[in-house]
mmCIF file of the C-alpha atoms, coordinates in Angstrom:
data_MODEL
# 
_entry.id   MODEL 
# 
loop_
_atom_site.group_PDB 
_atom_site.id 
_atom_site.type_symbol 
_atom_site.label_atom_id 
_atom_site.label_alt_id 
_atom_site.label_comp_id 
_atom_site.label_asym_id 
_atom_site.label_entity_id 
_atom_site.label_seq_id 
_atom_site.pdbx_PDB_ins_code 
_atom_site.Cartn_x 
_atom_site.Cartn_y 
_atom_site.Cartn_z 
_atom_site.occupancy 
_atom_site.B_iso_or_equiv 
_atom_site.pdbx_formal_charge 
_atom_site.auth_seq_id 
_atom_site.auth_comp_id 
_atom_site.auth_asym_id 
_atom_site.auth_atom_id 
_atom_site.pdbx_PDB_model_num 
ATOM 1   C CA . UNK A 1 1   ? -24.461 172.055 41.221 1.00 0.00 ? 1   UNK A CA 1 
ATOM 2   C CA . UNK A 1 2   ? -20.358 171.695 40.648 1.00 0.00 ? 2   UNK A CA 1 
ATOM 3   C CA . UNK A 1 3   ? -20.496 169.811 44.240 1.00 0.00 ? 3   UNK A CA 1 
ATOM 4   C CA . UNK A 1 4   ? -23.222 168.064 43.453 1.00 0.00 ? 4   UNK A CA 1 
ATOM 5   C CA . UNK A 1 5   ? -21.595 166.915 40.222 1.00 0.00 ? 5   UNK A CA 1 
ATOM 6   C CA . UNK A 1 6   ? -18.059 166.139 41.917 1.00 0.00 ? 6   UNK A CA 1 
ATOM 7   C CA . UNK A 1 7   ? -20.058 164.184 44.762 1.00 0.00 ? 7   UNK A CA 1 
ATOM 8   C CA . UNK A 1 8   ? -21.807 162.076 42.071 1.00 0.00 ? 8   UNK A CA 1 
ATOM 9   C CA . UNK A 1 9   ? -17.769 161.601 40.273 1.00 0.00 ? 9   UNK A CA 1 
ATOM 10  C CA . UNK A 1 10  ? -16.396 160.836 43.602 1.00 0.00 ? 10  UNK A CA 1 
ATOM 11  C CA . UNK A 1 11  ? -19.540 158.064 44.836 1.00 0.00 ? 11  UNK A CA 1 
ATOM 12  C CA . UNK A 1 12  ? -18.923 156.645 40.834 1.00 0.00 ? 12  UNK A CA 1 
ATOM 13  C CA . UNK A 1 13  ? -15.370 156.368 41.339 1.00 0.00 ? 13  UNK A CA 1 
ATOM 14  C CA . UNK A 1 14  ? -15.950 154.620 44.904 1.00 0.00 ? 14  UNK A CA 1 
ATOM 15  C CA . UNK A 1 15  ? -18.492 152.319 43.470 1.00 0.00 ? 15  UNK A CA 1 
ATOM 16  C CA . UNK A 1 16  ? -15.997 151.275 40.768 1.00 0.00 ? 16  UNK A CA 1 
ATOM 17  C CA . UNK A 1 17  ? -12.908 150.679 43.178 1.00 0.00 ? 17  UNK A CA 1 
ATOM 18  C CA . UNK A 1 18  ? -14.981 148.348 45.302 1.00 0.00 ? 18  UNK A CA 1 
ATOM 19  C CA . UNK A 1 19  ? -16.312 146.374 42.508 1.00 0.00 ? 19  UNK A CA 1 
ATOM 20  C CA . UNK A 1 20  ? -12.865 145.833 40.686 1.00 0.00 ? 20  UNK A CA 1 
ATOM 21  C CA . UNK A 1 21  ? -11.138 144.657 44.568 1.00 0.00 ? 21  UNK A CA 1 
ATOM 22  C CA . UNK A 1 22  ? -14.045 142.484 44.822 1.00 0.00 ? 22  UNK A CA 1 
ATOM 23  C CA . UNK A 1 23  ? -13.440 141.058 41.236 1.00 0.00 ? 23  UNK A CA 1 
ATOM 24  C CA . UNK A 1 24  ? -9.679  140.926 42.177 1.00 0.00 ? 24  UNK A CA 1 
ATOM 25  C CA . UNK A 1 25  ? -10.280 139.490 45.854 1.00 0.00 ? 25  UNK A CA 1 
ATOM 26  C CA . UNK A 1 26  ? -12.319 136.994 44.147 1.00 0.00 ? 26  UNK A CA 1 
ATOM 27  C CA . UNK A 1 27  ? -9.638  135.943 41.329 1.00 0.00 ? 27  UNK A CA 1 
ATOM 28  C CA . UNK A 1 28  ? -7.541  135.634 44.180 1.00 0.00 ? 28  UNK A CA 1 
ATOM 29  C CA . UNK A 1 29  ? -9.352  133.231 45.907 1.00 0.00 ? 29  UNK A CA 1 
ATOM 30  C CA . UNK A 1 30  ? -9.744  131.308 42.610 1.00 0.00 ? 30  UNK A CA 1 
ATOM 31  C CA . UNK A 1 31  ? -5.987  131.136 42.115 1.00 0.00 ? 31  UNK A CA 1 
ATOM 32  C CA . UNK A 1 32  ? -5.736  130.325 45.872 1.00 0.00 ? 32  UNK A CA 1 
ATOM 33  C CA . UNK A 1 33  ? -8.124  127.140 45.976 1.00 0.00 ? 33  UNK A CA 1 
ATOM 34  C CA . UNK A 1 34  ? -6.088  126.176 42.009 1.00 0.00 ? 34  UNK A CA 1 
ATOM 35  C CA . UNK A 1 35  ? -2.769  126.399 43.826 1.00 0.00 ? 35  UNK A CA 1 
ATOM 36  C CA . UNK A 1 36  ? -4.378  123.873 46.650 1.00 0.00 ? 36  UNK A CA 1 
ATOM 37  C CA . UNK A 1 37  ? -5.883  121.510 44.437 1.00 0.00 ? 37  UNK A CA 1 
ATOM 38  C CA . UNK A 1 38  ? -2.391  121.346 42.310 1.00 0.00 ? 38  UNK A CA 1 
ATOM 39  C CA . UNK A 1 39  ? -0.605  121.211 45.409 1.00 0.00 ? 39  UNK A CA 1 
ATOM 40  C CA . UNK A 1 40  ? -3.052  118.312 46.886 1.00 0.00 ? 40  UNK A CA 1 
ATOM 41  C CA . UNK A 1 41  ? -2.707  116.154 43.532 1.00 0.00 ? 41  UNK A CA 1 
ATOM 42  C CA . UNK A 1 42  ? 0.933   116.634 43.734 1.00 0.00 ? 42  UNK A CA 1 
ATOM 43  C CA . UNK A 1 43  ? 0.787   115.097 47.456 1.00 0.00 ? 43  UNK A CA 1 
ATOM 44  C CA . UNK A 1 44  ? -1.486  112.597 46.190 1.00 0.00 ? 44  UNK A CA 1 
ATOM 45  C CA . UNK A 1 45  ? 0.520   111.322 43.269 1.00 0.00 ? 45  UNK A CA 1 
ATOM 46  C CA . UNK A 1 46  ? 3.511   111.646 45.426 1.00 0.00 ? 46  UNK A CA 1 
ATOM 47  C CA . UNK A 1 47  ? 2.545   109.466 48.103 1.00 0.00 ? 47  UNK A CA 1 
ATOM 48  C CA . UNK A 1 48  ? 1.080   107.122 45.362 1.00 0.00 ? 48  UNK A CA 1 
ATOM 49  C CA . UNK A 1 49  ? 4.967   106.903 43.490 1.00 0.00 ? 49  UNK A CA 1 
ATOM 50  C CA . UNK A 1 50  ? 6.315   106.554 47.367 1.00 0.00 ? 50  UNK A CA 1 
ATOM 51  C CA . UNK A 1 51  ? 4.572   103.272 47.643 1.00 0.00 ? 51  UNK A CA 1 
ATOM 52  C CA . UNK A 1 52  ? 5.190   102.435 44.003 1.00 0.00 ? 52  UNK A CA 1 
ATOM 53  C CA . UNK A 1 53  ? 8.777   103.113 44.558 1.00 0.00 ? 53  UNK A CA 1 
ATOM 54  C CA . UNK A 1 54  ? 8.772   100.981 48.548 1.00 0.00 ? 54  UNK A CA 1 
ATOM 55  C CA . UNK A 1 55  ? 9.882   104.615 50.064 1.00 0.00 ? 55  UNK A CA 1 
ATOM 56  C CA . UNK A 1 56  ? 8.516   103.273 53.433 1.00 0.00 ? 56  UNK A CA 1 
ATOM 57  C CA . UNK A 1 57  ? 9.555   106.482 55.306 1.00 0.00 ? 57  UNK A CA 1 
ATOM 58  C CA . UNK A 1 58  ? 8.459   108.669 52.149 1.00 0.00 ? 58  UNK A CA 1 
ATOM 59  C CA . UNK A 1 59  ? 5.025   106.398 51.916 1.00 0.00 ? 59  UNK A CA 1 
ATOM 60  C CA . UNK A 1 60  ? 4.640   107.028 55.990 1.00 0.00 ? 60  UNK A CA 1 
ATOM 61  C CA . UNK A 1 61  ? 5.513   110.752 56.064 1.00 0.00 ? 61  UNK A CA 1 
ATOM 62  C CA . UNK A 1 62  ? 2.203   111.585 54.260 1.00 0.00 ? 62  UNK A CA 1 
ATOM 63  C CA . UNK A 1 63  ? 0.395   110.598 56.753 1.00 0.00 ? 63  UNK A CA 1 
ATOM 64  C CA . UNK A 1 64  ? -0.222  112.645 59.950 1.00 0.00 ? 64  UNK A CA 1 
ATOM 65  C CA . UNK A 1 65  ? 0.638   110.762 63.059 1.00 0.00 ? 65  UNK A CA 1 
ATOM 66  C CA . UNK A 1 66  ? -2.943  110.299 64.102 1.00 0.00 ? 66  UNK A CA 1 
ATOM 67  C CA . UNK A 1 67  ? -3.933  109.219 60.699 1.00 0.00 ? 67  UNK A CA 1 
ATOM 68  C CA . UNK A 1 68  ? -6.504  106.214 59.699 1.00 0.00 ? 68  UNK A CA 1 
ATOM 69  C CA . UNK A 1 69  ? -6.201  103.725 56.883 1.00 0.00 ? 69  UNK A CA 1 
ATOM 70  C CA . UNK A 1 70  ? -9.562  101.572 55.778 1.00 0.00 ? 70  UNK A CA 1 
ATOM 71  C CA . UNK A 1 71  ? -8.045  98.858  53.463 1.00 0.00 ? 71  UNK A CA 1 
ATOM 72  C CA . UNK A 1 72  ? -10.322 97.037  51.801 1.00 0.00 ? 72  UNK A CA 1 
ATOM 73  C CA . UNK A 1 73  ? -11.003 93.963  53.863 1.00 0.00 ? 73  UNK A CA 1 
ATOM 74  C CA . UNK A 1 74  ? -13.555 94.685  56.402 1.00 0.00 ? 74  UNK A CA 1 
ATOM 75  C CA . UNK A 1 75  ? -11.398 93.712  59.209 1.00 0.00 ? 75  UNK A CA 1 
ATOM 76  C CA . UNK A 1 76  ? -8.379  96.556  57.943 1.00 0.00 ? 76  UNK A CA 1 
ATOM 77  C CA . UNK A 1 77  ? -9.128  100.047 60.109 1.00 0.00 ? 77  UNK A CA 1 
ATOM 78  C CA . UNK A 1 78  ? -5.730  100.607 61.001 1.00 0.00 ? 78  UNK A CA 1 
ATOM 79  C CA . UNK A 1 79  ? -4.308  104.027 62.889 1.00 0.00 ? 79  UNK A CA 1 
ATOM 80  C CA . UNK A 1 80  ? -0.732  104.608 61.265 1.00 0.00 ? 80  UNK A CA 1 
ATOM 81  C CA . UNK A 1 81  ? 1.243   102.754 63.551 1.00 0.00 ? 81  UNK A CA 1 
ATOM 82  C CA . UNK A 1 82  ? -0.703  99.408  62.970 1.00 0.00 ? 82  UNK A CA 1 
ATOM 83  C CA . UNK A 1 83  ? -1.031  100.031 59.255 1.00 0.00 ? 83  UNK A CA 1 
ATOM 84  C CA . UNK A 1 84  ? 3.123   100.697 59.354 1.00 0.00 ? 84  UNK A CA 1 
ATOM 85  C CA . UNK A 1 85  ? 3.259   97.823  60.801 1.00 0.00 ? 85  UNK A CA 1 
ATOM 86  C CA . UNK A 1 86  ? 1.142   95.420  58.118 1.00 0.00 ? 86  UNK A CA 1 
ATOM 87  C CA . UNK A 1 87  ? 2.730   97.426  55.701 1.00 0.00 ? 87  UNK A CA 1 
ATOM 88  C CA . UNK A 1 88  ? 6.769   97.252  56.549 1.00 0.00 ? 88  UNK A CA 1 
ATOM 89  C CA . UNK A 1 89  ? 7.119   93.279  54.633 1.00 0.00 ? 89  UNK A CA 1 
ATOM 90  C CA . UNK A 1 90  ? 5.801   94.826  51.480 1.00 0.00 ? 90  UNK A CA 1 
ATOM 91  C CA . UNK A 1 91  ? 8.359   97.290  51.554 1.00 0.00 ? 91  UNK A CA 1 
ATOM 92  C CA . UNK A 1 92  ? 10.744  95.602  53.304 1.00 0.00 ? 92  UNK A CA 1 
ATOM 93  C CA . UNK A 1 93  ? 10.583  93.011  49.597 1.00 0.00 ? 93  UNK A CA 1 
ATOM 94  C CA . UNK A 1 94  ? 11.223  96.322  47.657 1.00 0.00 ? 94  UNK A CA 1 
ATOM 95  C CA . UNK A 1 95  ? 8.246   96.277  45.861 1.00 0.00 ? 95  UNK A CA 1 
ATOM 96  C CA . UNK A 1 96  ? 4.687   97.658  47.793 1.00 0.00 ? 96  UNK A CA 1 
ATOM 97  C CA . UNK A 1 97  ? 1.621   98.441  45.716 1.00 0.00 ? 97  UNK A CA 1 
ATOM 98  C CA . UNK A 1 98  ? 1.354   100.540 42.564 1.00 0.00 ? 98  UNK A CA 1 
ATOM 99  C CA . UNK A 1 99  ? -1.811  102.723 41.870 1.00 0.00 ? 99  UNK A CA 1 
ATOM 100 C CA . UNK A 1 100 ? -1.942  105.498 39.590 1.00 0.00 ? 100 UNK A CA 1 
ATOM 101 C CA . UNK A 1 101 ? -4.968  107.797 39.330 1.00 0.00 ? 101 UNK A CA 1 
ATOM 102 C CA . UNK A 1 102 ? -6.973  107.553 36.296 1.00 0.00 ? 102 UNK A CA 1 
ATOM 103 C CA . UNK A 1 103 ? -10.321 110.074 37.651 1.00 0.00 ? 103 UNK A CA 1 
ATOM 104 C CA . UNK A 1 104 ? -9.627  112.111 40.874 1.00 0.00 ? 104 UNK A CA 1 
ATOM 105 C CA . UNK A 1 105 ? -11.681 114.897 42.518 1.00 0.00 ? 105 UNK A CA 1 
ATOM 106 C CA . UNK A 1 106 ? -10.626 117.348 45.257 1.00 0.00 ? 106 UNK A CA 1 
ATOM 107 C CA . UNK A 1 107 ? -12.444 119.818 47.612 1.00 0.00 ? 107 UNK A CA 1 
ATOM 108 C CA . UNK A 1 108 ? -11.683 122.336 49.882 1.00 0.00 ? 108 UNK A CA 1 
ATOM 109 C CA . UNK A 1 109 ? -13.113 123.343 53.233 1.00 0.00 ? 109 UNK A CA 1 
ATOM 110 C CA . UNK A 1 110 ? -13.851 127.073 53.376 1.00 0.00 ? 110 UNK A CA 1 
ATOM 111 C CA . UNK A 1 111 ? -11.243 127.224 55.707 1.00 0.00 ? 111 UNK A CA 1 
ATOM 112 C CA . UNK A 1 112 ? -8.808  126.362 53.432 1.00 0.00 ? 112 UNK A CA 1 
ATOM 113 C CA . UNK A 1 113 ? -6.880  124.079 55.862 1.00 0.00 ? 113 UNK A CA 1 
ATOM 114 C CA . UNK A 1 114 ? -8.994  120.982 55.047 1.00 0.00 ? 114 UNK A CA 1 
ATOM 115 C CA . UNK A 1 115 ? -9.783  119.079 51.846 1.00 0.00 ? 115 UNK A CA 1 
ATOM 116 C CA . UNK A 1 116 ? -11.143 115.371 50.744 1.00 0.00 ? 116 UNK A CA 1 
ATOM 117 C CA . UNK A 1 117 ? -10.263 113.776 47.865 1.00 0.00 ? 117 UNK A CA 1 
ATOM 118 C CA . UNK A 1 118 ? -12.271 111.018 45.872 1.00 0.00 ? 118 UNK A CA 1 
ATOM 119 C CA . UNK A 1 119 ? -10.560 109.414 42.707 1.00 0.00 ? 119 UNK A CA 1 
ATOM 120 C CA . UNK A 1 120 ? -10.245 106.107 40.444 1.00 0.00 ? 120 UNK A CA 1 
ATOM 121 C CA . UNK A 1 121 ? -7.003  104.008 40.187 1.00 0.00 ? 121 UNK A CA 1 
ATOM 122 C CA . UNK A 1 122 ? -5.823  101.741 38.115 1.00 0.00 ? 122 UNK A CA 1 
ATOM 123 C CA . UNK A 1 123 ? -4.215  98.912  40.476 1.00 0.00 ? 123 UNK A CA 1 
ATOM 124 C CA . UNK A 1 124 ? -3.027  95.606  40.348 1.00 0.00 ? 124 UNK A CA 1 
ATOM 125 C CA . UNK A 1 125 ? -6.347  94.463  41.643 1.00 0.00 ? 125 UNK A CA 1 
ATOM 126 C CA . UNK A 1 126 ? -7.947  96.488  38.666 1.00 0.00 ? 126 UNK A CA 1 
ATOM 127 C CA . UNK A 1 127 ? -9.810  99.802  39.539 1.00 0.00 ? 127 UNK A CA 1 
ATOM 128 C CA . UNK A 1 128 ? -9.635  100.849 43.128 1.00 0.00 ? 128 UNK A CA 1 
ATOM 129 C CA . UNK A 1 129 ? -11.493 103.743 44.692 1.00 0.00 ? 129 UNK A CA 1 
ATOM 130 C CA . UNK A 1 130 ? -9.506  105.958 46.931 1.00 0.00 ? 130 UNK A CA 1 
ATOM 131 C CA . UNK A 1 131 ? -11.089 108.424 49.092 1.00 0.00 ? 131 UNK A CA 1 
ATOM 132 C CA . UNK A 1 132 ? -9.931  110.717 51.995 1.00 0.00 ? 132 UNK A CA 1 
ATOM 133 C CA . UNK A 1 133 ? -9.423  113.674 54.319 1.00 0.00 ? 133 UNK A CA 1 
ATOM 134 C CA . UNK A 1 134 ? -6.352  115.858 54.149 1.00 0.00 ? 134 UNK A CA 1 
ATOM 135 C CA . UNK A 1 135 ? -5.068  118.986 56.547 1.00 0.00 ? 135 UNK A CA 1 
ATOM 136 C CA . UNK A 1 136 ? -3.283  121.553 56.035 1.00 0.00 ? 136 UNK A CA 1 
ATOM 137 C CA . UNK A 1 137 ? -0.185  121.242 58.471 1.00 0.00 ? 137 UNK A CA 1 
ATOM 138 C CA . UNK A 1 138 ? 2.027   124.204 58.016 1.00 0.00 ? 138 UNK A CA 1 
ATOM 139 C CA . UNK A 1 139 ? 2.524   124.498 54.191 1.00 0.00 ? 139 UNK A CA 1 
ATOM 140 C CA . UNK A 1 140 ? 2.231   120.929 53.066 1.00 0.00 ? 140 UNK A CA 1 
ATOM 141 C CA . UNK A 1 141 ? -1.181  118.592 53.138 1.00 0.00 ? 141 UNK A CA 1 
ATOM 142 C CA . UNK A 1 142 ? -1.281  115.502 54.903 1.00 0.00 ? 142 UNK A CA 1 
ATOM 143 C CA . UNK A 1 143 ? -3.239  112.689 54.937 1.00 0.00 ? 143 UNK A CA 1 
ATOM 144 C CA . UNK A 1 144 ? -5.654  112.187 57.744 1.00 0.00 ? 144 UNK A CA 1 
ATOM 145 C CA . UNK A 1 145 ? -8.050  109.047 56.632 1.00 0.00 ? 145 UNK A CA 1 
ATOM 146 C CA . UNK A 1 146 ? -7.578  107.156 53.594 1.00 0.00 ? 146 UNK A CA 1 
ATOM 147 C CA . UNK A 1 147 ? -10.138 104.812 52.426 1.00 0.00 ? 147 UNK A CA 1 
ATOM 148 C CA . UNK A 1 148 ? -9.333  102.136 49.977 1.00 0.00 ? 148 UNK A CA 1 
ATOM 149 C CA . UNK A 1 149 ? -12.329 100.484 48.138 1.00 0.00 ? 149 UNK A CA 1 
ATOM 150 C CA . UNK A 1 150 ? -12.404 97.671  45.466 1.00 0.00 ? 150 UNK A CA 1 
ATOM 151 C CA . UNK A 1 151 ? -14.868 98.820  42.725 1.00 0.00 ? 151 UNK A CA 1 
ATOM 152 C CA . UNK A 1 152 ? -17.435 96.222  41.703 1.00 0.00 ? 152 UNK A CA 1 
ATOM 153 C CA . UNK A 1 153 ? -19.198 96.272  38.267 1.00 0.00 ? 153 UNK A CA 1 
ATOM 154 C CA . UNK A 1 154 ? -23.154 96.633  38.958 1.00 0.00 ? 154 UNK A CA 1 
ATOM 155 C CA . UNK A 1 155 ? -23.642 93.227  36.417 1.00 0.00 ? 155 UNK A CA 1 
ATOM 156 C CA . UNK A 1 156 ? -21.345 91.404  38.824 1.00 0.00 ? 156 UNK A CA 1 
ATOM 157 C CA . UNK A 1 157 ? -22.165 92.186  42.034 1.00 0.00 ? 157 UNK A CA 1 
ATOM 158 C CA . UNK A 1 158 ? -24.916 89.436  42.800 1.00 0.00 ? 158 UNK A CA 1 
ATOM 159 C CA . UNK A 1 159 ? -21.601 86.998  42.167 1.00 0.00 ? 159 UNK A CA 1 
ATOM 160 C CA . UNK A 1 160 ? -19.105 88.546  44.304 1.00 0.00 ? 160 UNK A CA 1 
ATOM 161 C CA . UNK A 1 161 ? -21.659 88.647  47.243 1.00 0.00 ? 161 UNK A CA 1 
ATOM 162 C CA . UNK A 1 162 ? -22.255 85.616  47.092 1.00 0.00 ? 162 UNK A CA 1 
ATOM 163 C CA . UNK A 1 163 ? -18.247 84.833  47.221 1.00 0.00 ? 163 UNK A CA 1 
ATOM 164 C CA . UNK A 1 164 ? -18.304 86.796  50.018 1.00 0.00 ? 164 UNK A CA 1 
ATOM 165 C CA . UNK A 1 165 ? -21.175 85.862  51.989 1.00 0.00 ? 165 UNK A CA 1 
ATOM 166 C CA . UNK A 1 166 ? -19.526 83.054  54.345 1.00 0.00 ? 166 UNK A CA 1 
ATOM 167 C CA . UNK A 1 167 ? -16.413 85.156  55.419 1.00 0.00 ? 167 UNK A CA 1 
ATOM 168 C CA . UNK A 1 168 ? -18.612 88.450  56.133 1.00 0.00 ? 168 UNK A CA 1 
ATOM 169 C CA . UNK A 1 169 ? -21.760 87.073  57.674 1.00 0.00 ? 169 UNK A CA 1 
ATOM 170 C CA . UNK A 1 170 ? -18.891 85.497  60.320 1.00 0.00 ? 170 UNK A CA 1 
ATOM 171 C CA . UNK A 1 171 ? -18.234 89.469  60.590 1.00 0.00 ? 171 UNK A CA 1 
ATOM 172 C CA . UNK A 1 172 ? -21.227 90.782  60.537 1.00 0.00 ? 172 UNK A CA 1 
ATOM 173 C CA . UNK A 1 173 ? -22.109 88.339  63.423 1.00 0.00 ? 173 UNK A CA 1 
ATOM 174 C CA . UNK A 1 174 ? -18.814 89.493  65.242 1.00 0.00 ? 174 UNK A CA 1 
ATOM 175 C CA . UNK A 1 175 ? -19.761 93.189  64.861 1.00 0.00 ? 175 UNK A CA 1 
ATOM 176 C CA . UNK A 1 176 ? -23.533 92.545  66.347 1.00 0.00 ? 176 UNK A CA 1 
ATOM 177 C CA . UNK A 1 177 ? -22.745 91.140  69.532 1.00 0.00 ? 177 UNK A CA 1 
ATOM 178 C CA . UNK A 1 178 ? -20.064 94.026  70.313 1.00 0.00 ? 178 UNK A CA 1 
# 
């Protein structure tokens, strides 16, 4: 009966050690995937204020070298050397672009090495989306794809297709017969 009894302490006090690591193992992941996100948003804003500021090599650097850039003309799908390249004027005149986020959202792969991003920004051509993929290279994120959109109210949309109709069905046309 006393073994019995010290069996039945010993599986209690087992059970209860593997439920408080799990609780702690999962806290820790928690913190973990917080200390990403804060550490993405700080990348994000940072790379934002690098532009704001014309830091072309600070701007650049966020990038990985085999990064993409969609700007937000059809015709702008530019790997980073091209999109240094259309870039270097605006910097090169001290004064770039300036977008500050006003909504953002960020996920994280499982892995915890990759994350994508989708947030609101207030811009000079009004609200923006931006939208992207980031890795994990060593212990800082960088940007892989970046996708700049221009938002368009719902109420206004029959309007700015139609301003857009003549330049894009040219596209469109272009993009077919590849």
């Amino acid at each position: 009966m006393k073994n019995s009894q010290q069996l039945r302490g010993a599986v209690n006090i087992t059970i209860f050690l593997l439920i408080a690591t799990l609780i702690v193992g999962c806290k820790s992941n928690d913190d973990n995937e917080k200390a990403a996100i804060d550490q993405i948003a700080n990348t994000l804003d940072s790379f934002n204020n690098a532009a704001a500021k014309a830091n072309y090599s600070a701007y650049f650097n966020y990038f990985t070298e085999d990064a993409i850039f969609d700007g937000t003309d059809a015709t702008e799908r530019w790997d980073k050397k091209a999109f240094m390249e259309w870039a270097k004027p605006y910097f090169d005149k001290g004064k770039a672009w300036n977008f500050t986020s006003i909504d953002r959202h960020i996920y994280i792969a499982k892995t915890g090495n990759i994350a994508w991003f989708d947030e609101l920004l207030n811009t000079q051509m009004k609200i923006c989306r931006g939208s992207g993929v980031l890795i994990k290279v060593d212990t800082s994120w960088k940007i892989q794809q970046y996708v700049l959109s221009v938002t368009v109210p719902n109420s206004k949309l029959d309007s700015v297709t139609t301003t857009k109709a003549e330049v894009e069905d040219l596209l469109i046309d272009k993009f077919l017969k590849k």
